[in-house]
C-alpha positions in Angstrom: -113.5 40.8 10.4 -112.6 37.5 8.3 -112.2 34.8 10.2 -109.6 32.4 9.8 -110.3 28.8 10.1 -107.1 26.5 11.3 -106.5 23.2 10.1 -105.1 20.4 11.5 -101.9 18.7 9.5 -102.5 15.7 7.6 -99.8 12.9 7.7 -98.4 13.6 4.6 -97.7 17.6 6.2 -95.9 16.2 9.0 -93.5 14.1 6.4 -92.5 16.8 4.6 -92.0 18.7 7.8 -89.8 15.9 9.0 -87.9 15.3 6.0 -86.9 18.7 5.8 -86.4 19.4 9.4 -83.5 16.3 8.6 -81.8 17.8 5.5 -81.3 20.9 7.4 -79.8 19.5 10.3 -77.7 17.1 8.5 -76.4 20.3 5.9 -75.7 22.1 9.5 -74.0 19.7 10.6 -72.1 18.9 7.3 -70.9 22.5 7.4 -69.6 22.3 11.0 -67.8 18.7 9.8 -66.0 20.5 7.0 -65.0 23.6 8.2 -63.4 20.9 11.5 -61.5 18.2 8.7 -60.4 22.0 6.7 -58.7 23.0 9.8 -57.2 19.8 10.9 -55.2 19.3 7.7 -54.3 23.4 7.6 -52.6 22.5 11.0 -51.4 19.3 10.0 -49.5 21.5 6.8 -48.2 24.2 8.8 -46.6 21.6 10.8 -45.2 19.8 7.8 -43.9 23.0 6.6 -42.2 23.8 9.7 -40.2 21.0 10.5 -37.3 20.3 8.2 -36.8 16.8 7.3 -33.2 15.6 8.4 -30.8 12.9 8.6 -28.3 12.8 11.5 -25.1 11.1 12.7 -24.0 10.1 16.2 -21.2 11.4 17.0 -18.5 9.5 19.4 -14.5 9.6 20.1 -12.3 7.1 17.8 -8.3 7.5 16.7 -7.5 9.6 13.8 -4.3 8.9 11.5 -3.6 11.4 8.4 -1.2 9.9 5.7 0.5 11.4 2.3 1.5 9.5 -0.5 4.1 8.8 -2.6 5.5 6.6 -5.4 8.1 3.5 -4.9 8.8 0.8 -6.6 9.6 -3.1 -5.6 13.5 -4.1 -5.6 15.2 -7.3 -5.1 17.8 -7.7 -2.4 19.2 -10.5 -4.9 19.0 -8.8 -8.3 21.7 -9.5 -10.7 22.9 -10.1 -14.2 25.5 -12.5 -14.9 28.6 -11.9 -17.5 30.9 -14.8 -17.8 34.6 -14.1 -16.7 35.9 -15.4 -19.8 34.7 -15.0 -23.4 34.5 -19.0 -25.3 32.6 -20.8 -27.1 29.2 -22.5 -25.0 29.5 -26.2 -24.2 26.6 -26.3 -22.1 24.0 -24.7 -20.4 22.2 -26.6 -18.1 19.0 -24.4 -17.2 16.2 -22.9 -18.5 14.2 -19.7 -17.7 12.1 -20.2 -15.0 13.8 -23.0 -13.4 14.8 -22.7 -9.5 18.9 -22.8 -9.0 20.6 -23.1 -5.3 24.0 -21.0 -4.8 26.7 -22.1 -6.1 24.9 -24.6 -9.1 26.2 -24.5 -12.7 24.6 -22.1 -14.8 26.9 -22.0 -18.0 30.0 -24.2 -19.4 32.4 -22.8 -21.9 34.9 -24.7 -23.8 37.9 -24.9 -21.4 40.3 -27.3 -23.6 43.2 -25.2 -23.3 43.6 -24.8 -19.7 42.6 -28.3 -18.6 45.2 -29.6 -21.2 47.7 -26.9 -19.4 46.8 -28.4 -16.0 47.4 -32.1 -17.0 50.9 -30.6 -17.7 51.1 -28.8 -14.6 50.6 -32.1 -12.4 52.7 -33.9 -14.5 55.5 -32.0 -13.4 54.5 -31.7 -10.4 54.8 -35.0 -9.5 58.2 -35.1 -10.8 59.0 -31.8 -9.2 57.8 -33.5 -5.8 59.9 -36.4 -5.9 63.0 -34.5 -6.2 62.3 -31.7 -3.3 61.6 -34.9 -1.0 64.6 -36.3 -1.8 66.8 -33.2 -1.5 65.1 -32.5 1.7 65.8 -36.1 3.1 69.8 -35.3 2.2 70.1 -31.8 3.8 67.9 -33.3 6.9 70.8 -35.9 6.5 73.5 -32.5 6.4 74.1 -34.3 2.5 74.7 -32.2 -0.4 74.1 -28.8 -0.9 71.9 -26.3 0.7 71.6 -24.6 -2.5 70.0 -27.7 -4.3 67.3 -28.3 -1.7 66.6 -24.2 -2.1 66.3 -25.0 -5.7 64.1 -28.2 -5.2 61.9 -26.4 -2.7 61.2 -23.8 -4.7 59.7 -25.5 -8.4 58.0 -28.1 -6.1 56.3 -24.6 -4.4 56.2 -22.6 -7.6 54.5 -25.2 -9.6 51.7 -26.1 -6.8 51.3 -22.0 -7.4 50.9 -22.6 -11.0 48.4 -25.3 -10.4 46.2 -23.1 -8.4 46.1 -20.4 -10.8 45.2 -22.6 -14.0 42.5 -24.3 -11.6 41.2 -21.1 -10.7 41.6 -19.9 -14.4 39.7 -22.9 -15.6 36.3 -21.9 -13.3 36.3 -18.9 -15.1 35.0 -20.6 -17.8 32.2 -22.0 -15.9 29.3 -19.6 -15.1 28.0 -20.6 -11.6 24.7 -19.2 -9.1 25.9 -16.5 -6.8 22.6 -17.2 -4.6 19.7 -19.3 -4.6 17.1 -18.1 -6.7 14.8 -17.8 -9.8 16.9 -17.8 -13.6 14.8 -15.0 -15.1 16.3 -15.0 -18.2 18.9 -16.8 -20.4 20.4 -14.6 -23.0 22.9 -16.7 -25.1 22.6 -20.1 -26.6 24.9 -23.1 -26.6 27.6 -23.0 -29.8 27.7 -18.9 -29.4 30.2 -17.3 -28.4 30.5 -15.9 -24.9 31.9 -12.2 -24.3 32.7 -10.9 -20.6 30.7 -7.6 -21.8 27.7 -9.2 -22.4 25.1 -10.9 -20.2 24.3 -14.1 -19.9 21.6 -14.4 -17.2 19.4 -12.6 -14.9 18.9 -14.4 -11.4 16.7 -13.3 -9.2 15.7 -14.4 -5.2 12.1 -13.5 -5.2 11.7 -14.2 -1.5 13.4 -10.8 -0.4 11.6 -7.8 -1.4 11.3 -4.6 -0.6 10.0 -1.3 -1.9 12.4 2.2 -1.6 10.6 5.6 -2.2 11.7 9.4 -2.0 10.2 11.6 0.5 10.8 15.0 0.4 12.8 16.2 3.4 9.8 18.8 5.0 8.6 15.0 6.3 12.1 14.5 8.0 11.0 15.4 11.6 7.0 14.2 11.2 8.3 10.1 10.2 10.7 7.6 11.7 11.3 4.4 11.4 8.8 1.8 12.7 5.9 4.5 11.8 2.9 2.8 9.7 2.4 2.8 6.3 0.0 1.2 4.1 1.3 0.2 0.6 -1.0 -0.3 -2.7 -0.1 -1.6 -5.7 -2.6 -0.5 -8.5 -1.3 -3.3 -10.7 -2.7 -6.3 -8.4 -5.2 -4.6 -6.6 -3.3 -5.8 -3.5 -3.0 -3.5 -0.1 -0.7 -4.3 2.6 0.3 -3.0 5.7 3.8 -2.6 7.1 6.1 -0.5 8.8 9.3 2.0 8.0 12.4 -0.3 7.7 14.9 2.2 7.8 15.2 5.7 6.9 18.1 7.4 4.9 20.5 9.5 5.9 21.4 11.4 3.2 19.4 14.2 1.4 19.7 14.4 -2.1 20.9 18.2 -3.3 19.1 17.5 -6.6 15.5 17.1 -5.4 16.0 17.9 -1.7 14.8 14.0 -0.4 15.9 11.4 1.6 15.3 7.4 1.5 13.1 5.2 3.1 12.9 1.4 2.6 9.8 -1.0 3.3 10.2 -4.8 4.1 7.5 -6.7 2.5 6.6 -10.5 2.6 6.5 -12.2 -0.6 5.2 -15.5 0.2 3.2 -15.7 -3.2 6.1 -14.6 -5.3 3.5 -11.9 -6.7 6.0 -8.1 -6.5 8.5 -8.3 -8.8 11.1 -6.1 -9.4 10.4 -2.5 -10.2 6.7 -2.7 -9.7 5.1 0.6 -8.7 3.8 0.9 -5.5 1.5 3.7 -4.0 3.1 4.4 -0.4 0.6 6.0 2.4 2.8 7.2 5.2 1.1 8.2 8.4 2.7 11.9 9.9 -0.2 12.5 12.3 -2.2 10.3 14.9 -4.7 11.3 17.8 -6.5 8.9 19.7 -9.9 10.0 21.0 -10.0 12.2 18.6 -13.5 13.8 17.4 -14.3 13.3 13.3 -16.7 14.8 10.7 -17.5 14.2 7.2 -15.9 16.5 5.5 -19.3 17.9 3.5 -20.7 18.9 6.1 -18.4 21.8 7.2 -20.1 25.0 5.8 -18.6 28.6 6.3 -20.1 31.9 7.2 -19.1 34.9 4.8 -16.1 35.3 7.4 -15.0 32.0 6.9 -16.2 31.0 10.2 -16.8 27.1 9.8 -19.5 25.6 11.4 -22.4 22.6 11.6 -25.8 22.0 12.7 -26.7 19.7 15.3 -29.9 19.1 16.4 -31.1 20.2 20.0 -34.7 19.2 21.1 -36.0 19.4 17.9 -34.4 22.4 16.3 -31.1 22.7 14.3 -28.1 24.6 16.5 -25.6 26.4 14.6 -21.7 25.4 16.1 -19.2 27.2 15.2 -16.2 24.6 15.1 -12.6 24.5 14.7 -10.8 21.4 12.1 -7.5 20.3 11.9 -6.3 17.5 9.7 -8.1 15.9 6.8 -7.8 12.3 5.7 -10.5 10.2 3.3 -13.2 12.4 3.9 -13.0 12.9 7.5 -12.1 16.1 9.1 -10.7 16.0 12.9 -12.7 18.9 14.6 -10.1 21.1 17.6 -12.6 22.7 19.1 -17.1 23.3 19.4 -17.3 19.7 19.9 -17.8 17.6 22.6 -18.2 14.3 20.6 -21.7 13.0 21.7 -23.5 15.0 19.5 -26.3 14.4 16.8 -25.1 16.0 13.8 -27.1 16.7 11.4 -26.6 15.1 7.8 -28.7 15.5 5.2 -30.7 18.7 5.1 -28.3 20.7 6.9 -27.7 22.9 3.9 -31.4 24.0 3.7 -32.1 25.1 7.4 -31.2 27.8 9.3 -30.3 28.6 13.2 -33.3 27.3 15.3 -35.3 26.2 12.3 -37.6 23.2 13.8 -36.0 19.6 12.5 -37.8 16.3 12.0 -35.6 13.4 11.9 -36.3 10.7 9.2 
């Protein structure tokens, strides 16, 4: 039998012993470290993947107003071209274009010789005329001389006074005056021309009363009235302004089957002018506490169910919903609302019912 001799372990044994007794636990442990860190970010993805990143709105109760729109145009109470009475040659004109006139201030003079030269003869004979009915009237109050001589006095004094007046009012024909205070818009002929009754001479125009007139087809006649809101833009200015109805026609016109309405509008700034368009938004529907959605959010089922998502304690919730009315990108939802919701925005097109949600 061989026998075995055991040794004791040098220093440098017990090294190597402890160095790899280390390694070992330290890979062991490595291994029990990675697989831990592996699973923690498996979880951490499934959980990503999961829960859909959304967007939501809060919903609440405001009013809702629906409008249409339709075209008018700007008109002047005061809107008028001007022909003289008389045709003549132009003495004068004493305005330019652009230049502010009250009512009743001379415009245009023509050359009114004639009849001023036929009214100095006029009073002339008047005066004579007036001297002899006084004293024919001072005889017969008298009972002196005839009746038929005061008759005959009476009546040239009273005839030519008639005369008088009509060459008077003859000779303001030949002036061209302001029927109303306003703005001379234009000025057509020029002094030494000839005037002609058929042709105009001016356009005056009071800036201070507008008002715009549009055509509404008559389906609207028992949804408006007058006093309803409206909000009038014109594109031209890049102005908006909010009125009311005026007054609403009432006639319907065969041709087109419409009726009137007319719009009162402040013109402070002198800025609408006559026959500028005008984009008319007339309200024909109002509800106050009334529940609203963007309209891109409405989605239908293959039945043409509508519905939206809102979110529930972390998960999306299909509601099936009712809308009415649509006006700038808002719906007003009937019914499968209460109006305190969270509604969910952006990502509702890429979740399903009860999909888990994660709001960002």
């Amino acid at each position: 039998m061989k026998k075995v001799q055991f040794t004791q372990p040098t220093n440098t044994m017990k090294s190597t012993f402890l160095i790899l007794s280390a390694a070992l636990i330290t890979s062991a442990c490595g291994n029990a470290d990675g697989e831990s860190n592996d699973a923690t970010a498996d979880n951490a993805a499934v959980a990503t993947t999961n829960a859909t990143p959304i967007t939501v709105i809060q919903l609440s109760k405001a009013n809702f107003s629906h409008y249409f729109t339709v075209q008018g145009v700007v008109e002047a109470a005061e809107n008028a071209q001007l022909f003289p009475e008389m045709g003549g040659r132009i003495t004068s004109i004493p305005v330019k274009e652009g230049d502010k006139v009250k009512k009743g201030q001379t415009l245009m003079m023509l050359d009114n010789r004639v009849v001023d030269n036929q009214i100095s003869e006029i009073k002339s004979r008047l005066e004579l005329t007036k001297i002899v009915y006084e004293k024919q009237k001072s005889l017969w109050d008298q009972e002196i001389g005839s009746e038929i001589q005061y008759l005959e006095a009476k009546n040239n004094y009273e005839s030519l006074q008639r005369n008088l007046a009509t060459m008077e009012a003859q000779r303001n024909m030949y002036v061209v005056s302001a029927p109303f205070s306003g703005v001379v818009d234009e000025v057509v002929p020029k002094v030494g021309e000839m005037a002609n009754p058929v042709m105009p001479a001016f356009r005056l125009i009071n800036m201070e009363d507008v008002y715009v007139k549009a055509d509404i087809t008559e389906r609207y006649l028992d949804k408006i009235k007058a006093g309803d809101s409206v909000i009038v833009t014109f594109p031209s200015l890049n102005l908006e302004v909010m009125t009311t109805i005026g007054r609403m026609g009432n006639y319907i016109n065969p041709n087109n089957r419409t009726f009137k309405i007319k719009l009162d509008l402040p013109n402070d700034d002198r800025k609408l002018l006559p026959n500028l368009l005008a984009e008319i938004n007339v309200r024909d529907y109002h509800v106050s506490e009334a529940i609203t959605i963007p309209t891109d959010l409405v989605q239908l089922t293959p039945t043409g169910q509508e519905f939206v998502y809102i979110i529930d304690n972390g998960l999306a919730v299909k509601k099936e919903i009712t809308t009415g009315m649509s006006y700038d990108g808002e719906f007003e939802v009937t019914s499968g609302l209460e109006g305190a919701e969270m509604l969910i925005d952006k990502g509702a097109r890429s979740i399903k019912n009860r999909d888990k949600v994660e709001i960002r």
